[in-house]
KETOR-498008 format. One line per 8 residues: number of its first residue (from 1); for each residue x, y, z of C-alpha. Coordinates in steps of 0.25 Angstrom, whole numbers. Layout:
NUM) X:Y:Z; ...
This chain:
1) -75:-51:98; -72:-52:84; -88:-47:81; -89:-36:90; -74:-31:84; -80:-33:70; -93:-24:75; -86:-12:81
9) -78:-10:67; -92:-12:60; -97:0:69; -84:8:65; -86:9:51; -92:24:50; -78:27:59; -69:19:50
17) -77:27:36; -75:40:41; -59:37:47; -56:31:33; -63:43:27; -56:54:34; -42:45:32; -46:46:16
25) -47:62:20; -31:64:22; -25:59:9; -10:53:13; -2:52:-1; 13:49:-1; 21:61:-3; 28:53:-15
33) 15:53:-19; 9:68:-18; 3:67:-4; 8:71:9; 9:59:16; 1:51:27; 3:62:39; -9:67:40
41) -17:56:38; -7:48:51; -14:61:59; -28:57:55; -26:42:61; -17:46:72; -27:57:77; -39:46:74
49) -32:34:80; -31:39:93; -45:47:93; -50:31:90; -43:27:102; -31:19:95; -21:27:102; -9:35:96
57) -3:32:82; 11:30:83; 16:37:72; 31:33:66; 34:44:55; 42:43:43; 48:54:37; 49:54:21
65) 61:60:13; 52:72:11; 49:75:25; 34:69:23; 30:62:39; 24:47:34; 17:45:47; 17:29:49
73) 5:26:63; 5:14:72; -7:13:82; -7:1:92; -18:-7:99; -14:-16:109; -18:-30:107; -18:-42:116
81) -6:-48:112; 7:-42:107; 7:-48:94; 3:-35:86; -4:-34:73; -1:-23:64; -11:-15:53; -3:-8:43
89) -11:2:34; -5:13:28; -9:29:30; -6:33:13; -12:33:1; -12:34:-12; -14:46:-21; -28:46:-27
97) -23:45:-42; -33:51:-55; -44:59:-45; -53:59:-57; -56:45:-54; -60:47:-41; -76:46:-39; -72:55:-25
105) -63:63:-17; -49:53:-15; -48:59:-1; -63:61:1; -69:47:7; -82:44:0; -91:33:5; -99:26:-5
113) -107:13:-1; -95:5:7; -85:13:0; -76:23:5; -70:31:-6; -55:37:-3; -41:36:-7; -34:28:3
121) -49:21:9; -45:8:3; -28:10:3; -27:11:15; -39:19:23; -46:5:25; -35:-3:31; -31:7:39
129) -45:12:45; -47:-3:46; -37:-6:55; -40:6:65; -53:2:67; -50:-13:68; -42:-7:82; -51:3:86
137) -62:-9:86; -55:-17:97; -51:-5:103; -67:1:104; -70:-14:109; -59:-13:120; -54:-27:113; -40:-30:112
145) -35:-35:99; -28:-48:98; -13:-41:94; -10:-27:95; -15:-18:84; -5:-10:75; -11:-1:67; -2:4:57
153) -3:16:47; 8:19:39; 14:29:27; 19:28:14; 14:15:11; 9:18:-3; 22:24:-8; 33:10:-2
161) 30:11:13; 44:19:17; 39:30:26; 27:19:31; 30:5:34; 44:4:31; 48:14:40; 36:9:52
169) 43:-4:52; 58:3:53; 51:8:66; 53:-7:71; 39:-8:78; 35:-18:70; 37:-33:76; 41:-48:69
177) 28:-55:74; 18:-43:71; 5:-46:62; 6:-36:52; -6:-33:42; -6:-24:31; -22:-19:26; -17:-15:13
185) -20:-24:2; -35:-25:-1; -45:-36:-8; -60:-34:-9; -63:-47:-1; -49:-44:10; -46:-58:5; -31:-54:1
193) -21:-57:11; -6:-52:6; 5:-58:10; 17:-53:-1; 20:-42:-9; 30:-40:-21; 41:-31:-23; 38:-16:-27
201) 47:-9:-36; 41:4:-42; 51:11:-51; 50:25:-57; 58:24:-70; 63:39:-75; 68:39:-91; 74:52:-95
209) 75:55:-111; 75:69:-118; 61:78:-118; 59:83:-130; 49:89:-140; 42:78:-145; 41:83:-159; 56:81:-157
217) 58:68:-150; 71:66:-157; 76:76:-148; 74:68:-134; 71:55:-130; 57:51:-125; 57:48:-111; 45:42:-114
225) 46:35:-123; 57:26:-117; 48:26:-103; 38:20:-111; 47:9:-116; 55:6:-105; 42:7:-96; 37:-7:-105
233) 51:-12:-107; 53:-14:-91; 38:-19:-90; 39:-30:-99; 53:-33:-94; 50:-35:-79; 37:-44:-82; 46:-53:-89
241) 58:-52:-80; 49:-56:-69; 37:-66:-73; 36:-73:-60; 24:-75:-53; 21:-77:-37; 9:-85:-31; 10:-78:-18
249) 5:-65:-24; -10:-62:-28; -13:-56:-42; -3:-54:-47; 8:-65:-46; 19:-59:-53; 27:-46:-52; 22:-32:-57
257) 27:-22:-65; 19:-10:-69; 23:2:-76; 14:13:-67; 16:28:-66; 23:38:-77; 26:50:-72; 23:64:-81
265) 32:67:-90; 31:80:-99; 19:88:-100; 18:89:-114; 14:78:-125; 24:85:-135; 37:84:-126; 45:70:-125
273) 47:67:-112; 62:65:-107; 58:59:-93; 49:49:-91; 47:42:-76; 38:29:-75; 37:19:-64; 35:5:-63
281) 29:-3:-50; 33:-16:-50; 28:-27:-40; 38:-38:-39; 39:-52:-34; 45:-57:-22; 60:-65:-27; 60:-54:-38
289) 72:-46:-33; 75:-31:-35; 86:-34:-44; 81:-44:-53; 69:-32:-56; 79:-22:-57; 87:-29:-67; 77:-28:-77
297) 72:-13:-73; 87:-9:-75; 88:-17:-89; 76:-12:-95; 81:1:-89; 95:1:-97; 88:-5:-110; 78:7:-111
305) 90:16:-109; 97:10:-118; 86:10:-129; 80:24:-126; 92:33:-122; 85:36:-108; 89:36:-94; 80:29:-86
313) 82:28:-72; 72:23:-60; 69:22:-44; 60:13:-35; 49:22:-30; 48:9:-22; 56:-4:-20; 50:-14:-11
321) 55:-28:-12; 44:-40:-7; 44:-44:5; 43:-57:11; 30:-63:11; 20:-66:23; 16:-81:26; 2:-83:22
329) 3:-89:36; 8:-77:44; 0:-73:57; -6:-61:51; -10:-67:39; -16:-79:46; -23:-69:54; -27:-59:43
337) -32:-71:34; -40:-77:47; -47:-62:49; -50:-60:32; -56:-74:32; -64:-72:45; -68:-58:43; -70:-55:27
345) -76:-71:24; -61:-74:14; -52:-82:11; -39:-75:13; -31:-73:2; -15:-72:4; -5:-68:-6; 4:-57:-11
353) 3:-44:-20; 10:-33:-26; 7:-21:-18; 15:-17:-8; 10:-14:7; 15:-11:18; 15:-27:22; 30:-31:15
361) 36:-21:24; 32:-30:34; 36:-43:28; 48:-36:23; 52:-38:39; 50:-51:43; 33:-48:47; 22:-54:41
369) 12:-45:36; -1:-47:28; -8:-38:20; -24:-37:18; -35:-27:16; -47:-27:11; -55:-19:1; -57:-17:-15
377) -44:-14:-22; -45:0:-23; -32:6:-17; -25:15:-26; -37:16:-35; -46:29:-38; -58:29:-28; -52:20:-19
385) -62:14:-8; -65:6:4; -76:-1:6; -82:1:21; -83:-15:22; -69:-17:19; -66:-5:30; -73:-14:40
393) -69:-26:34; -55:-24:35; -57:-19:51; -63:-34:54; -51:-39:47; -42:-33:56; -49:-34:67; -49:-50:66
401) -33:-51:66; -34:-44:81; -46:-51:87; -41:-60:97; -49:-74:93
């Protein structure tokens, strides 16, 4: 059985290329992030799912505070037994970033060799191609899959997940014993299993000073300048506050915090900015509460206050605390690590990281989850690809969790 599955998504791969390249077509940015959202890329797979034969897309739509529709799809695939098996990729992406350092058209699929060039082809085209097919495979074959296939496309991943998962799972049609896996977290060899994640606290810190002419700084107070300070006062502070390291998580074992985006502030060299806005994203160990972290934030906070006549204040563009981790012994890691070892030739390798997916959601109520993909780690990056192998790759992957051995 296992072989002649394997064979008919080998026979698919032109039709999973040209899906993955059309999918690449209709760019689906976060609103919050200049885009307009995943709508029309949810009408692309609808109308697609059910020309393959899948059946018709459930569609549970969230509504965001600025009327945007977050399209969230569930496609079922009756198994053999009840016990269902849940693949959860996620519809957005993310902006393509500096275009002069794109080779090629973001949005315009380019196949070079094995690669597929594209924004979104490895975050999260190939996951989410890959699980279609892997259904469609059994489907084409007339074979019935060991548990019930849930395909599972969701919104607003990229951005904390609050018009995607979190407000699936508020739906209540998720149940305590479903297998869930997450094909979001990529390694070249698809060794990497992730069983934990760490807190994510992304601030936006705003300092307000006194614009001036900067001939004249006497006459204001550099935003600027006390950014700068405050920006490396806070980092060194919460590296020292919290030294502690974790052996459950990969590379690396400690806790994060990286100053990351600066917003514009004047648009001329000779004014002194009197606003400044930066953030910090900060990836924080399990045990290390929320307000242990903002005991040292609100310190530094006052001392820079103090020190530079300012008034800083800040908000959480995202504020998840880390959920319980996942037994390396968990029915769907036994069973994912049985089908990597099986199909890709490694040893599996289980541990935690600091990204965030769509996995802790699940953990966060009381269901395992396990969290795998596999592929260059490209996501984010300028030319962002996948490689055609590891399209296929990952297909046989999943389709060995739902052969019935």
């Amino acid at each position: 059985m296992k072989d002649k599955i394997f064979a008919e998504i080998d026979a698919m791969k032109d039709e999973m290329i040209a899906t993955l390249s059309e999918m690449v077509a209709i760019p689906s940015i976060n609103p919050t992030e200049g885009g307009t959202g995943e709508k029309a890329r949810a009408e692309y797979l609808t109308e697609k799912i059910k020309k393959l034969g899948l059946g018709d897309a459930e569609n549970y739509v969230c509504i965001d505070p600025d009327g945007n529709e977050r399209p969230n799809l569930v496609v079922k695939i009756p198994g053999e037994t009840a016990q269902r098996l849940w693949i959860v990729s996620h519809m957005d992406i993310v902006p393509p970033g500096e275009l002069s350092l794109w080779e090629s058209d973001p949005y315009k699929a380019e196949l070079r060799g094995d690669k597929l060039y594209g924004r979104g082809t490895s975050d999260n085209g190939t996951s989410l191609v890959a699980s279609i097919y892997t259904a469609l495979a059994f489907k084409k074959l007339g074979i019935k899959p060991k548990y019930e296939i849930c395909l599972c496309f969701v919104a607003n991943e990229e951005t904390g997940s609050m018009y995607g998962i979190q407000h699936l799972i508020k739906q209540d049609i998720f149940r305590p014993d479903d297998l869930v896996i997450v094909p979001d977290m990529t390694s070249t060899d698809g060794s990497f299993i992730e069983i934990a994640e760490k807190s994510i606290f992304w601030l936006e810190f705003t300092l307000e000073g006194k614009q001036t002419h900067a001939s004249l700084p006497q006459l204001g107070n550099n935003a600027a300048r006390a950014a700068n300070e405050f920006s490396c006062a806070l980092d060194h502070a919460l590296h020292e506050a919290f030294p502690e390291t974790n052996d459950v998580f990969n590379d690396p074992k400690y806790s994060t915090f990286e100053p990351t985006r600066r917003r514009e502030n004047v648009g001329s060299i000779n004014i002194v900015p009197g606003v400044e806005t930066f953030a910090f994203d900060c990836r924080v160990l399990p045990g290390i509460t929320i307000e242990e972290f903002e005991k040292v934030v609100n310190k530094e906070k006052t001392d820079a206050e103090k020190k530079f006549g300012v008034k800083i204040s800040y908000k959480y563009m995202q504020k998840e605390t880390a959920a319980p981790v996942t037994s390396p012994e968990a029915p769907v890691v036994k069973l994912l690590a049985d089908a990597v070892q099986d199909v890709l030739g490694v040893q599996p390798q289980i541990a935690g990281v600091g990204g965030g997916t769509c996995g802790a959601f699940f953990r966060k109520i009381g269901i395992p989850s396990a969290v795998w993909g596999l592929g260059d780690e490209v996501a984010h990056m300028p030319n962002e690809y996948t490689k055609i192998s590891d399209l296929i790759g990952s297909s046989k992957v999943l389709a060995h969790m739902l052969i019935n051995k």
